[in-house]
C-alpha positions as CSV (number, residue, x, y, z in Angstrom):
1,X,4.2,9.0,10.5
2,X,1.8,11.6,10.3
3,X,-0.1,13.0,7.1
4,X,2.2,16.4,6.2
5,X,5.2,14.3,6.9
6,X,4.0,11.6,4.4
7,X,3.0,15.0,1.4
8,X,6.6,16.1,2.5
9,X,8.7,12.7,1.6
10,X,6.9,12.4,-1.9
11,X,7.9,16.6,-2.9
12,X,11.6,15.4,-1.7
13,X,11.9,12.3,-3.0
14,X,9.6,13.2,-6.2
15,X,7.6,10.2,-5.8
16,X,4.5,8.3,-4.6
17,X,5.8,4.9,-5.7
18,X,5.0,1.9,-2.6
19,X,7.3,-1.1,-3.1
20,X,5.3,-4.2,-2.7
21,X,7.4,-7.2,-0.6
22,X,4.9,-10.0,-1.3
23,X,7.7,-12.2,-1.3
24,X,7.7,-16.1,-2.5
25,X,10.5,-18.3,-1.3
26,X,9.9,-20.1,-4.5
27,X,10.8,-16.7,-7.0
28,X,13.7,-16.1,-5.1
29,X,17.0,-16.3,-7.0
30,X,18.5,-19.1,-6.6
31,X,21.8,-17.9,-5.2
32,X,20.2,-16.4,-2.2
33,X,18.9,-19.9,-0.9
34,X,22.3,-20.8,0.5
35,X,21.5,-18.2,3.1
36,X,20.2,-19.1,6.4
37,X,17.4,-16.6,5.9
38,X,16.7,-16.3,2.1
39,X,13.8,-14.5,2.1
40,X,15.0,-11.7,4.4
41,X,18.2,-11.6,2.5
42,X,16.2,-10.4,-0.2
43,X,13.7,-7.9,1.2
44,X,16.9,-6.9,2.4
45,X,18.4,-6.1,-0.9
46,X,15.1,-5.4,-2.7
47,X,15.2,-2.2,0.5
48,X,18.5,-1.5,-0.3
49,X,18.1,-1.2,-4.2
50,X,14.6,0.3,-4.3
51,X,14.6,3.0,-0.7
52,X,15.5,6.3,-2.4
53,X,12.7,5.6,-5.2
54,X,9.7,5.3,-3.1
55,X,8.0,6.9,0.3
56,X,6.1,3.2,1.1
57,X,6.5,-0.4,1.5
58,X,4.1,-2.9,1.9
59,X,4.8,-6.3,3.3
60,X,1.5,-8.4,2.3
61,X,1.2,-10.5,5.8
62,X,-0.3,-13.7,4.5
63,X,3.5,-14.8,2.0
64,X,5.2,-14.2,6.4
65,X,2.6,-15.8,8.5
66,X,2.6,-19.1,6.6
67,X,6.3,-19.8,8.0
68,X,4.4,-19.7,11.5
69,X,6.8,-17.5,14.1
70,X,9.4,-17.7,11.9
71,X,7.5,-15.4,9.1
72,X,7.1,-13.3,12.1
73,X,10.5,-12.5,12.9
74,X,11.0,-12.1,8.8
75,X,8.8,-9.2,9.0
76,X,10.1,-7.2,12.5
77,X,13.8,-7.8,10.7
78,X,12.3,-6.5,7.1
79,X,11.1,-3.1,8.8
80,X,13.9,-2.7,11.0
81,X,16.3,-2.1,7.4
82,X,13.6,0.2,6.3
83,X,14.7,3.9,6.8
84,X,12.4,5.3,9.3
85,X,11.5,8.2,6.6
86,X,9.6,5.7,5.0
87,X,5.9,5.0,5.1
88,X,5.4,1.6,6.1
89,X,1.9,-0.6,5.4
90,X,0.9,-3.8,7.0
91,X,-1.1,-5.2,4.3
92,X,-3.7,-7.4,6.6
93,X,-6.8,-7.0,5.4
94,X,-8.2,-7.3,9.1
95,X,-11.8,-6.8,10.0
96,X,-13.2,-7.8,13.0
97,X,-15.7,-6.8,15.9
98,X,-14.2,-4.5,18.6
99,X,-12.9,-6.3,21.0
100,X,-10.5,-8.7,18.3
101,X,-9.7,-5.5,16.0
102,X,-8.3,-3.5,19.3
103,X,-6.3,-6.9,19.4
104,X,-5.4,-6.7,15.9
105,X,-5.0,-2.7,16.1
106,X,-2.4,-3.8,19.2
107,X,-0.2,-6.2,17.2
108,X,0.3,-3.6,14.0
109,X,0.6,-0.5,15.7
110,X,2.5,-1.4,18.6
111,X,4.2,-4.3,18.9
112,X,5.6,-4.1,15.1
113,X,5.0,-0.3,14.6
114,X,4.0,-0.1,11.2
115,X,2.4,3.4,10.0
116,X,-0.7,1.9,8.1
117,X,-2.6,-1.4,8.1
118,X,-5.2,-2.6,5.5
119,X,-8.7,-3.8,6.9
120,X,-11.8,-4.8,5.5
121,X,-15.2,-2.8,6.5
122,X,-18.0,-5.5,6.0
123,X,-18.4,-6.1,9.8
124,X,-19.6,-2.3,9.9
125,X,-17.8,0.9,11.4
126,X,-17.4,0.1,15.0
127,X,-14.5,-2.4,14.1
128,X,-12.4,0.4,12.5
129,X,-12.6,2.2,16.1
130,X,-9.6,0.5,17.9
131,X,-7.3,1.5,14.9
132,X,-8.2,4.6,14.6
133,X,-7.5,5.3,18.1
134,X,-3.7,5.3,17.5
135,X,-2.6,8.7,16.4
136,X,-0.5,9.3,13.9
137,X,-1.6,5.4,12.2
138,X,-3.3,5.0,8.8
139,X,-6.3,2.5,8.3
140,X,-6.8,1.6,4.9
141,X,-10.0,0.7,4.0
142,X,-10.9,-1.7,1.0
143,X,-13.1,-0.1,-1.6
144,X,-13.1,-1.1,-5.1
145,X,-10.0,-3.8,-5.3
146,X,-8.7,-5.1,-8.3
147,X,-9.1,-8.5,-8.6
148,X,-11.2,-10.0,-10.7
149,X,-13.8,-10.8,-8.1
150,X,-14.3,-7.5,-7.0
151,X,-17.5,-6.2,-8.6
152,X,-19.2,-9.7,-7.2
153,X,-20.0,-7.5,-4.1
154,X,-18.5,-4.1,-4.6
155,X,-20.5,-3.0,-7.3
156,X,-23.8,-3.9,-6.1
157,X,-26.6,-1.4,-6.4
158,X,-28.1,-0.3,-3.6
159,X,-30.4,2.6,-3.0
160,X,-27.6,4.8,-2.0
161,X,-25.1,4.2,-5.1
162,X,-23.5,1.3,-5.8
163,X,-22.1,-1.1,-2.6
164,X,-18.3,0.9,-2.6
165,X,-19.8,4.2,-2.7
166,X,-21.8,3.5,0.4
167,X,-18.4,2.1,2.3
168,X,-16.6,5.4,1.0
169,X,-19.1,7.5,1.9
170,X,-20.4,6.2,5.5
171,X,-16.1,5.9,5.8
172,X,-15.6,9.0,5.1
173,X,-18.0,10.5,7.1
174,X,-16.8,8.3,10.5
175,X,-12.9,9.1,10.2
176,X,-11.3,12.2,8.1
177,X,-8.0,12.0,5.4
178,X,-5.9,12.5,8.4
179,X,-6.1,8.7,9.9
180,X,-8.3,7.1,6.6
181,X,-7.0,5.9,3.6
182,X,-8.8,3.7,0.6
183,X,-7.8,0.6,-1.8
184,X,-8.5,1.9,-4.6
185,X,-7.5,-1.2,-7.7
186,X,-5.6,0.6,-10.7
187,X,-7.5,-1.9,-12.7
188,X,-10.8,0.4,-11.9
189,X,-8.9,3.5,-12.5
190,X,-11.8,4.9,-14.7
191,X,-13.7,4.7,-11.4
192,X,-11.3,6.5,-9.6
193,X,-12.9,9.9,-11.1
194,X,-15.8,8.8,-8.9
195,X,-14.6,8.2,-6.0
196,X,-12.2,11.4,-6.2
197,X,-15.8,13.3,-5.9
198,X,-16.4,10.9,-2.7
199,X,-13.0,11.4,-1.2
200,X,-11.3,14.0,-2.5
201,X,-9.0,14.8,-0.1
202,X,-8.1,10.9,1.1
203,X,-5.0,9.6,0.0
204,X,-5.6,6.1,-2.0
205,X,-3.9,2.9,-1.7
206,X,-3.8,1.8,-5.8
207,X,-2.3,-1.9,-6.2
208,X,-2.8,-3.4,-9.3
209,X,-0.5,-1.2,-12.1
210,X,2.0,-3.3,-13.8
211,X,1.4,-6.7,-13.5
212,X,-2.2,-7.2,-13.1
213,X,-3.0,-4.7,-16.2
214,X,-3.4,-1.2,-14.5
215,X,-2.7,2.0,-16.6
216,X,-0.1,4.0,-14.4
217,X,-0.9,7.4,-16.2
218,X,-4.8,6.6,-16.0
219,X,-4.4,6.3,-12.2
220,X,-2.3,9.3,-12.1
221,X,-4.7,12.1,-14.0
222,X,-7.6,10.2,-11.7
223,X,-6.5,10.3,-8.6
224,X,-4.2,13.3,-8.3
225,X,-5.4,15.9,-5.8
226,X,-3.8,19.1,-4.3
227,X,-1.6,16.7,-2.0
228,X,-0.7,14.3,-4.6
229,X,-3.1,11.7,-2.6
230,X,-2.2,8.9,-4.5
231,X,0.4,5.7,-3.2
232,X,0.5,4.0,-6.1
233,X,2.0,0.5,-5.4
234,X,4.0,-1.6,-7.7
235,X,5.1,-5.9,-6.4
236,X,5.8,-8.2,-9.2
237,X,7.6,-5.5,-12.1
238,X,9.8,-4.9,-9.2
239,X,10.8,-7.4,-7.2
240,X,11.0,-10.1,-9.3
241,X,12.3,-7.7,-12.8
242,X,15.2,-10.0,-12.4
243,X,15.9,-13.8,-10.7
244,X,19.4,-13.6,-11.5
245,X,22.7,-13.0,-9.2
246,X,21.9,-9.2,-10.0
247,X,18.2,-9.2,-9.4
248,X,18.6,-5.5,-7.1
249,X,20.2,-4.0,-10.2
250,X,17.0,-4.7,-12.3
251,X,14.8,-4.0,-9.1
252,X,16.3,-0.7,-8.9
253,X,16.0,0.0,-12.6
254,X,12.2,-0.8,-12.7
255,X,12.0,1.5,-9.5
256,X,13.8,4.6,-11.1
257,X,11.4,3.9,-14.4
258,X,8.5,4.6,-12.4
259,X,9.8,7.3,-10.1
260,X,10.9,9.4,-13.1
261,X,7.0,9.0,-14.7
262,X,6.0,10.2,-11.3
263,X,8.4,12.9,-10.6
264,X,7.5,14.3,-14.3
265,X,3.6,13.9,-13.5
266,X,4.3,15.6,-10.1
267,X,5.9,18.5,-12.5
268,X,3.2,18.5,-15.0
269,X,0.8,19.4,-11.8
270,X,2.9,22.1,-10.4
271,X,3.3,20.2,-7.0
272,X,7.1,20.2,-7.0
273,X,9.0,22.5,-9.5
């Protein structure tokens, strides 16, 4: 999926709300685990509940590749019942020296086709190369995360700015807002001012609002620029809003909530009328 179709899906569908399917076999409801494949009955039904509310999903690889080949076949199933309008991130965190990232580059973009795949930078900018040769593919760069840990490295001073400036900036300068994305934590979303100077025409990646404290309309006013730029992603208030027998129908009520704060911020801005 390519950049203008990406701006076009969130003035139709009046949002830039990214489903997260970090799903764990042991938050499942309980009903589903008569199935023979529990957890891809749910993504299933978290898709079908949640797919007119948001332009994204992201699977987080690490809750599939525990299950071995197995979580493997989970994930190709998961994005074959996503609609193919919809902007689909691999959520790796890969980063890796040329030869192994052109590797890594192969398995995301070709031989499960998603549109977007998250890597880390620390290794230096030739092992963002292989994925950025794939046209019409995101890489999504870490920069300031959300996790407690993240100013341990990220906000190190250095004589350039602090340590995620540098990575936005020497980023930004290697690949342009056509191809690059950042992971930008809504738990930093004063910061997010900041790096809108950096990288103000990037979209960001922001995890983090809901259940790990992020401020949805901070995040919004921060981040917003002339095409929205902003996938703001949402896991936990979601997926798991429910572990009952009905679990989609709160799913889908938490995903409306948030679409109807974004589709009113995207009217507040004048991007969609």
């Amino acid at each position: 999926m390519d950049l203008q179709k990406l701006i076009t899906e969130i003035k139709q569908k009046k949002s830039y709300l990214c489903v997260g399917l970090d799903t764990e076999f042991e938050k499942i409801p309980k009903h589903l685990l008569k199935s023979e494949n529990s957890i891809l009955e749910f993504n299933k039904s978290i898709i079908k509940a949640t797919k007119k509310y948001c332009v994204a999903y992201k699977l987080n690889i690490a809750f599939y590749e525990q299950y071995g080949s197995k979580g493997w076949d989970i994930i190709e199933k998961t994005i074959e019942h996503i609609p193919s309008d919809i902007f689909i991130i691999a959520d790796s965190k890969r980063g890796d020296i040329g030869n192994t990232a052109k590797m890594y580059a192969r398995t995301f973009f070709e031989t499960y086709n998603f549109d977007a795949v998250t890597v880390s930078p620390y290794m230096g900018l030739d092992t963002l190369q292989p994925f950025l040769e794939y046209k019409n593919k995101f890489t999504i760069v870490l920069a300031l995360t959300s996790n407690e840990g993240s100013s341990d490295f990220q906000m190190l001073d250095t004589p350039d700015g602090k340590l995620y400036e540098v990575v936005i900036k020497k980023v930004a300068e290697y690949a342009n807002d056509k191809n690059i994305m950042f992971v930008t934590g809504a738990t930093n979303a004063d910061k997010i001012v900041n790096i809108r100077k950096l990288v103000p025409e990037h979209f960001l990646l922001v995890p983090g609002v809901g259940a790990q404290g992020g401020d949805f309309s901070e995040v919004s006013e921060n981040g917003f620029n002339k095409n929205c730029g902003l996938l703001i992603n949402s896991s936990r208030n979601i997926i798991y809003a429910s572990n009952d027998e009905n679990f989609e129908i709160s799913a889908e009520h938490e995903a409306i909530k948030l679409q109807s704060q974004m589709e009113q911020f995207l009217i507040k801005k004048g991007f969609i009328k």
